[in-house]
C-alpha positions in Angstrom: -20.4 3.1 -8.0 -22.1 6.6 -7.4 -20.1 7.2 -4.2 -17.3 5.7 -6.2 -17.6 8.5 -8.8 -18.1 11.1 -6.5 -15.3 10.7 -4.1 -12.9 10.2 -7.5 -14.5 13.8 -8.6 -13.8 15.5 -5.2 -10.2 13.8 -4.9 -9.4 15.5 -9.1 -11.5 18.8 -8.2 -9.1 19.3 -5.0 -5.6 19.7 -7.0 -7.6 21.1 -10.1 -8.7 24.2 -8.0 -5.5 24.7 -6.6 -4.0 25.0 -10.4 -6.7 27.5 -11.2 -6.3 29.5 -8.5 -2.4 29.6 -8.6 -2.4 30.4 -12.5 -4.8 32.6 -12.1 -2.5 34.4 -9.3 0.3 34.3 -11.7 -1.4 35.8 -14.9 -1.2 38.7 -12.5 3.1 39.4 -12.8 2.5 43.1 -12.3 1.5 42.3 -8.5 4.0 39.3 -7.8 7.8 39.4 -7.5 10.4 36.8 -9.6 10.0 34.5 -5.6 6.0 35.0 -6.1 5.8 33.8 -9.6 8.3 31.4 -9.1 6.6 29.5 -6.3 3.4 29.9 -7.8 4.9 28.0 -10.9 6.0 25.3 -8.5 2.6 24.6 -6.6 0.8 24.5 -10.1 3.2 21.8 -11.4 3.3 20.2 -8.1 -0.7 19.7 -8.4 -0.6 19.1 -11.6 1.5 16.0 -10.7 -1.1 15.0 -8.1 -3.6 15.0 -10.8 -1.7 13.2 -13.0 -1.0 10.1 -10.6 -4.4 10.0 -9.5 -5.2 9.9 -12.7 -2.8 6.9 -13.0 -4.5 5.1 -10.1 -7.6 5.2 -11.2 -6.8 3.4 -14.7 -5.0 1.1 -13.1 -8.4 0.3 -11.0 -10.2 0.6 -14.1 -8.1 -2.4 -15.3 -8.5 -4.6 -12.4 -11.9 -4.7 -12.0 -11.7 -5.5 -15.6 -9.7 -8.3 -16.4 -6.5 -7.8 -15.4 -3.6 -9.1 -17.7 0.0 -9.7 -15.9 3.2 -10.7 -17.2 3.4 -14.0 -15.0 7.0 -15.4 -14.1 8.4 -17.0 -11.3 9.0 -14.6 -8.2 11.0 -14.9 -5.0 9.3 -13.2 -2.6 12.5 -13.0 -0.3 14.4 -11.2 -2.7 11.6 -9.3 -3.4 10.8 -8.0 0.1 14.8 -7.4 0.4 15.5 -5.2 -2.3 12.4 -3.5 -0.9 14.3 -3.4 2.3 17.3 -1.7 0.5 15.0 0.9 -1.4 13.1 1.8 2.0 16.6 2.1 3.9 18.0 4.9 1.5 14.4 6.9 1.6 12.7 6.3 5.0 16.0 7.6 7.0 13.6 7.7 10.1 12.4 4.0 10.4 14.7 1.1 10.6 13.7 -1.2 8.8 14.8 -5.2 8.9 14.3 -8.3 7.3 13.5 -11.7 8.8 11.3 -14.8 8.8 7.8 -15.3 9.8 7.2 -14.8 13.1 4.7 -16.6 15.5 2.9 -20.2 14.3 3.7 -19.8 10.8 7.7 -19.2 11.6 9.8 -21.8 10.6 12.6 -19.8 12.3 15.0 -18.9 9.7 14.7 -17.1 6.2 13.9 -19.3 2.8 13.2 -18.9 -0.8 9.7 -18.3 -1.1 8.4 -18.2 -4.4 5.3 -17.6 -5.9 3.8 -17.2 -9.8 2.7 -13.7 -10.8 3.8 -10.1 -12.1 7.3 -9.2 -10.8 6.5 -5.2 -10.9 2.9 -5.6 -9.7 3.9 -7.7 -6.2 6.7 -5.2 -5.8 4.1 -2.3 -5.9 2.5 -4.0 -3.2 5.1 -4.7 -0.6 6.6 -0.7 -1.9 2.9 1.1 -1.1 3.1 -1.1 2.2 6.1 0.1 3.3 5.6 3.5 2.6 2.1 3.3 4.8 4.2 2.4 7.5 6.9 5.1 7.1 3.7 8.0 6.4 1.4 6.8 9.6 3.6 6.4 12.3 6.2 8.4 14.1 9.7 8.8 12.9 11.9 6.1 14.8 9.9 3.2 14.5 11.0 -0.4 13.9 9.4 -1.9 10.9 9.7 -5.4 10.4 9.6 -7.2 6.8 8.9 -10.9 7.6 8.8 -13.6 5.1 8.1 -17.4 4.9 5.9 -20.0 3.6 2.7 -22.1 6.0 -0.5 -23.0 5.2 -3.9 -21.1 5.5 -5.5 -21.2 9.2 -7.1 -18.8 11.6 -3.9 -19.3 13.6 -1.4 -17.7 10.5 -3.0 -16.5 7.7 -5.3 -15.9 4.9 -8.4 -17.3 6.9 -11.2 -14.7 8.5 -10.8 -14.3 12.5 -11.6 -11.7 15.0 -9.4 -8.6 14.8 -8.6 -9.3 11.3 -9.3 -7.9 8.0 -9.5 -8.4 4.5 -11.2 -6.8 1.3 -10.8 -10.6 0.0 -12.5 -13.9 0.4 -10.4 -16.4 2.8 -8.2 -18.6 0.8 -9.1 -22.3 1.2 -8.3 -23.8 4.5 -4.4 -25.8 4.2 -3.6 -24.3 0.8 0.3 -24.2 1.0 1.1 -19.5 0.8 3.9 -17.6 0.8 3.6 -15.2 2.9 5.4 -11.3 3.2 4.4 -9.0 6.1 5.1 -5.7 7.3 4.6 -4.8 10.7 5.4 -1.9 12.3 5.6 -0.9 15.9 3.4 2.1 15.6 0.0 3.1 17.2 -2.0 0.6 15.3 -5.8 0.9 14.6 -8.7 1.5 16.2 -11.4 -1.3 15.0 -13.6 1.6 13.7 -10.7 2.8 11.5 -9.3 -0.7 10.5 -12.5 -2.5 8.6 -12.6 0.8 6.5 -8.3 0.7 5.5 -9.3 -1.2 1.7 -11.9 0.9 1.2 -11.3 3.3 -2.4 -10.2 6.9 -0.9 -10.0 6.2 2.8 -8.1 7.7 5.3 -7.5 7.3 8.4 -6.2 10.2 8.9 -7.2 12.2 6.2 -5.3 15.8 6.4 -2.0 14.1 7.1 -2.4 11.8 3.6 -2.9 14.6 1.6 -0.1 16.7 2.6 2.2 13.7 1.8 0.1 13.6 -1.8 -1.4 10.3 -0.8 -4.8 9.7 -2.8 -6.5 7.6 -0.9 -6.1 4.6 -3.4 -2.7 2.9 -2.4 -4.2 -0.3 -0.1 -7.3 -0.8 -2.3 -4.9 -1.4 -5.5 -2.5 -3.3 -3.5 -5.8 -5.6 -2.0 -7.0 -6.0 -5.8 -3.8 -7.1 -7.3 -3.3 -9.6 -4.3 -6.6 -10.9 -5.2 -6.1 -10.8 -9.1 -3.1 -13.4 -7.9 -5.1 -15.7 -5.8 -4.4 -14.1 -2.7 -5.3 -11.8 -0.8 -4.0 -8.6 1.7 -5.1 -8.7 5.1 -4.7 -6.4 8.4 -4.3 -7.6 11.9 -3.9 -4.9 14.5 -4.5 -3.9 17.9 -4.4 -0.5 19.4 -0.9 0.7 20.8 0.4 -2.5 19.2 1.8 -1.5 15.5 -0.1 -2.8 12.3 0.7 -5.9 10.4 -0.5 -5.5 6.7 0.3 -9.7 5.4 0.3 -10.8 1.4 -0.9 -14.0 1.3 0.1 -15.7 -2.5 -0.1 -19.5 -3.4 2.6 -21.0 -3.6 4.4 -22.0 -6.5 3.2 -25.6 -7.5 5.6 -28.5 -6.9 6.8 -30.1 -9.6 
C-alpha cells in the first residue's frame, strides 16, 4: 500500500508541476507573445487532462479492490473483439489489424459465437486498452492479430500457470469450458525481467515512451482486475523477438 501511495503521488505531482509552472509562465503576458500564451494555455489544459484521467483510474481501482458491481448481460465476445477491430482500424493507421480464430491447440479453425456473462463496457475496455498497448509498444507496420474462440483450461491453451507465462490472477480450474480473445502482435516482445512486472500498478516497460503518449501506468492492472472480478483472468505469453500475446480468459456462458 505505501509504495502503492507513493508511486500514485509521483504519477499526480508530475502533470501538477507542469500546470504550475506553465500558469505561472503565463501570469507573466507582458513577456510572452499571443503564440506563447496560447501554447502555454494548451499544455496547462493538456496536463490538466492527464490529471483528470489518472484521477479516473485510480477510482476505478478503488472500486475493484472493493466490491466491484457490473451491469451483467450476455456478451459475445466475437462481436465484441470486431467492433474493436473496426475502432482500432480508423485510429491505429500504422498497424493492421485482423480478426480470426484461435490459433494453435485451442483453435477449432474457424470463427464462432463466443459468449460469456459480464459487463458489456467493462470487457470492451479490456480488449480496447490491449489493443492500444500493442499499437503504443511496437513499431508502426506491425501485424496484430485479434483471435477468438472457446477450449478448456490447460497448460497447453490457456488460463493455467506454465513457464513463460504470466498472470496477476490465480489459474482457472483445470477443464473449465473459457472463451477466450487474444491479441498478439508481431512486435519485439518481452524480456522475462520486463514481462512478470507488465500487471504491476504504474509499470512501464518503457517508461519515457508511456508518458509522452499520456499512458499512466495503470491500463493492464485494471484490465487484469476486471478479468478477475469476472472469473477470469488476463495472462501474457511472450518470447523475445517474437511479439506479445496478452489472452482474456472468461467462463463460458452456462449451458442451458
Amino acid at each position: 500500500m505505501r509504495r502503492f501511495v507513493a508511486d500514485a503521488g509521483h504519477e499526480l505531482r508530475t502533470p501538477l508541476t507542469a500546470i504550475q509552472g506553465y500558469a505561472q509562465l503565463a501570469l507573466r503576458r507582458e513577456r510572452l507573445s499571443a503564440a506563447e500564451q496560447d501554447e502555454a494555455h494548451q499544455l496547462i489544459a493538456q496536463n490538466a487532462e492527464r490529471m483528470g484521467l489518472l484521477v479516473d483510474d485510480l477510482q476505478l481501482l478503488a472500486q475493484l479492490d472493493r466490491e466491484p458491481s457490473y451491469d451483467s448481460a450476455l456478451v459475445d465476445l466475437l462481436s465484441l473483439a470486431a467492433d474493436a477491430v473496426r475502432t482500432a482500424a480508423l485510429h491505429g493507421v500504422g498497424h493492421p489489424v485482423d480478426l480470426g480464430p484461435l490459433a494453435g491447440p485451442a483453435g477449432s479453425g474457424e470463427l464462432v459465437v463466443v459468449e460469456a456473462i459480464g459487463d458489456p463496457h467493462r470487457l470492451r475496455q479490456i480488449v480496447e486498452n490491449l489493443l492500444s498497448n500493442a499499437r503504443l509498444h511496437t513499431p508502426s507496420g506491425t501485424r496484430v492479430h485479434v483471435r477468438v474462440g472457446e477450449t478448456r483450461v490447460s497448460a497447453g491453451t490457456c488460463g493455467a500457470d506454465r513457464p513463460g507465462r504470466t498472470s496477476a490472477s490465480p489459474p482457472l480450474p483445470h477443464g473449465t469450458p473459457v472463451g477466450v480473445l487474444e491479441v498478439a502482435d508481431e512486435g519485439p516482445g518481452l524480456a522475462a525481467r520486463n514481462a512478470e512486472h507488465v500487471f504491476e500498478r504504474f509499470y512501464r516497460a518503457d517508461p519515457s515512451r508511456s508518458r509522452a503518449h499520456g499512458g499512466s501506468g495503470l491500463g493492464l492492472a485494471i484490465a487484469a482486475a476486471i478479468a478477475e472480478s469476472h472469473g477470469g483472468r488476463l495472462e501474457l505469453d511472450t518470447v523475445p523477438g517474437e511479439g506479445c500475446t496478452f489472452r482474456l480468459v472468461l467462463p463460458s456462458r452456462p449451458s442451458g
